[in-house]
N, C-alpha and C positions, 0 to 999 in steps of 0.2 A: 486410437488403438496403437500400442507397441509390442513392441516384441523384445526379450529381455532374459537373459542366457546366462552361468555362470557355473566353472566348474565346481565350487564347493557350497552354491546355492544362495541365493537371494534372503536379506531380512527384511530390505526396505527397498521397497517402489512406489513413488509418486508422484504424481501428475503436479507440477507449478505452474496455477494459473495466476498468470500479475494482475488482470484487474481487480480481483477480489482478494490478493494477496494470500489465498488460500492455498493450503498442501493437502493434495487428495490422494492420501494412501490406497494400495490396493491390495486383497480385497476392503473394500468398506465403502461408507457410504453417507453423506451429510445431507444438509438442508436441499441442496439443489443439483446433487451428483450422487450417481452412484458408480461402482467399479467391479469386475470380477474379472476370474482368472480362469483360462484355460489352457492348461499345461504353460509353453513361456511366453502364451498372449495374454494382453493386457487390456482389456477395453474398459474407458470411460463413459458414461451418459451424463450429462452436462445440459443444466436447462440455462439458454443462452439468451441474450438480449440483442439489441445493433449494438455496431460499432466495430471498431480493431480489436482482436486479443491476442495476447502470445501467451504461449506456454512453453513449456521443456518436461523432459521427463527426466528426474533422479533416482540413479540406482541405490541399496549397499550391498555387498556382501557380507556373508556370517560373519568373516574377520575383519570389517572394516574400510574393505577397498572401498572408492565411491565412484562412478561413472556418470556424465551428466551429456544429455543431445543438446542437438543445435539447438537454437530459437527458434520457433513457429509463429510466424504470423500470417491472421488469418483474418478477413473482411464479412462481416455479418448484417447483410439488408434484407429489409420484407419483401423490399419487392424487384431486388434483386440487383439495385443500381449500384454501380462500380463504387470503388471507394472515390473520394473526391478529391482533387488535387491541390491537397494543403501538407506542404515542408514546413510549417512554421509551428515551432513549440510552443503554446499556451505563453500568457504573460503572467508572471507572476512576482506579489510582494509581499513582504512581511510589512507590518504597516503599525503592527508591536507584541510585545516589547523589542526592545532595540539593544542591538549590542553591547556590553559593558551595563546595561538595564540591573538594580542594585535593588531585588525585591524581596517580599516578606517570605521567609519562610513556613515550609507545614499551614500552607493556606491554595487558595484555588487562585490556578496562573491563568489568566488569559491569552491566549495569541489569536491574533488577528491577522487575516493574510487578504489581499485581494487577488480574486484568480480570473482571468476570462480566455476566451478564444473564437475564433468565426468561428470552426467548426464545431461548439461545444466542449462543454468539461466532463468530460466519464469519469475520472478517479480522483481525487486530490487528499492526500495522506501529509499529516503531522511527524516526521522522522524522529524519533524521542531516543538516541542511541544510548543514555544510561541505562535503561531496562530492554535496549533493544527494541524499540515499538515504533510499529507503524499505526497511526489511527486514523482510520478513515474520515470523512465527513459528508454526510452527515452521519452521525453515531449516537447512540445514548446506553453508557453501560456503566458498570459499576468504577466511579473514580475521574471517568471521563466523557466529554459529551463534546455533539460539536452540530452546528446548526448554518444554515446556509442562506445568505437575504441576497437576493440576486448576483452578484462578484465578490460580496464577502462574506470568507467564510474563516467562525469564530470557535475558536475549541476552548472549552473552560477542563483544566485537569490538577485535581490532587496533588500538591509538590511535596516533598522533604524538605533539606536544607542542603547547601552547599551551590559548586559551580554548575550549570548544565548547559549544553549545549541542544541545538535543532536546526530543520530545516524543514520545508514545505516543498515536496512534489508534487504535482500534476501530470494527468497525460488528457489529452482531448480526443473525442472518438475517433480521428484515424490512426492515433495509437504514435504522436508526436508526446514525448515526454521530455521533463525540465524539471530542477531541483535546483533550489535555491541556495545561496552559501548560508553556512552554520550562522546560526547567532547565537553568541554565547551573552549566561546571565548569570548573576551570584545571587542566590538565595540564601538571606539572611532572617534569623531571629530578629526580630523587632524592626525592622525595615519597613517602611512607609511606601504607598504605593505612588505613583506621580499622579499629579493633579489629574490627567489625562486617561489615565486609567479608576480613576472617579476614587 
């Protein structure tokens, strides 16, 4: 729930929940949230699982100012047990392709990451920052898909052609997160794929 004021009026208010990477405007309402408005209160309904979550709440106004709160984080157990005392950020690797990697282009790229952690893996997202994209795993949608065999996990995605850069995030359920450095790759017309990528 917030509360959210403004002297020439509100266009945009929404809820950013990170493990799902979802923006939940309000009023409205998706697969597993809904939202209404009562004069400058704001409540969420949120169907929740375990584990760590944060959120934040973004403002705008009519003219474009933007307002954004602190970070929320919040512990979520069945049966009510504390969170568990792990500082340690998932481990994580790209495992390929590899940096300077000189592949086909307007064909389907692989990457391969290995992810683990004692306390579990709750999110681990594909950073694709040419179109801006975060994609989850496991996923299967139109372009891109991404499937999960015990610590790896493999995204198949639709490329163009030219430079592109990524990285692999993770957060494990107590809500430790880690992101990988970029790897960057040249996607080329008529480029062969390395032996190793079959």
């Amino acid at each position: 729930e917030a509360l959210a004021v403004d002297d020439v009026g509100l266009s945009v208010v929404q809820l950013e929940w990170d493990y799902s990477g979802e923006s939940m405007f309000c009023p409205g309402e998706g697969d597993s949230w809904s939202c209404t408005r009562a004069g400058t209160r704001y409540s969420w309904s949120i169907q929740v699982g375990e584990g760590a979550r944060i959120f934040r709440v973004r403002v705008r106004d009519t003219v474009g100012n933007e307002a954004v709160s602190e970070d929320r984080s919040i512990w979520l157990s069945a049966d009510g047990a504390p969170r568990p005392d792990d500082n340690e950020v998932p481990n994580v690797s790209i495992a390929s392709p590899l940096t300077g990697a000189r592949l086909p282009a307007n064909e389907t790229l692989r990457v391969v990451a290995s992810i683990a952690d004692d306390s579990g893996i709750a999110r681990a997202e594909l950073l694709w920052p040419y179109n801006d994209g975060a994609f989850p795993c496991p996923v299967d949608m139109d372009g891109i898909s991404c499937t999960v065999d015990n610590n790896t996990y493999t995204w198949e995605l639709t490329v163009g052609e030219g430079e592109r850069s990524f990285s692999v995030r993770a957060m494990d359920t107590v809500g430790n997160v880690v992101e990988t450095d970029e790897v960057t790759i040249d996607l080329v017309d008529g480029a062969e794929l390395p032996d190793d990528d079959g």
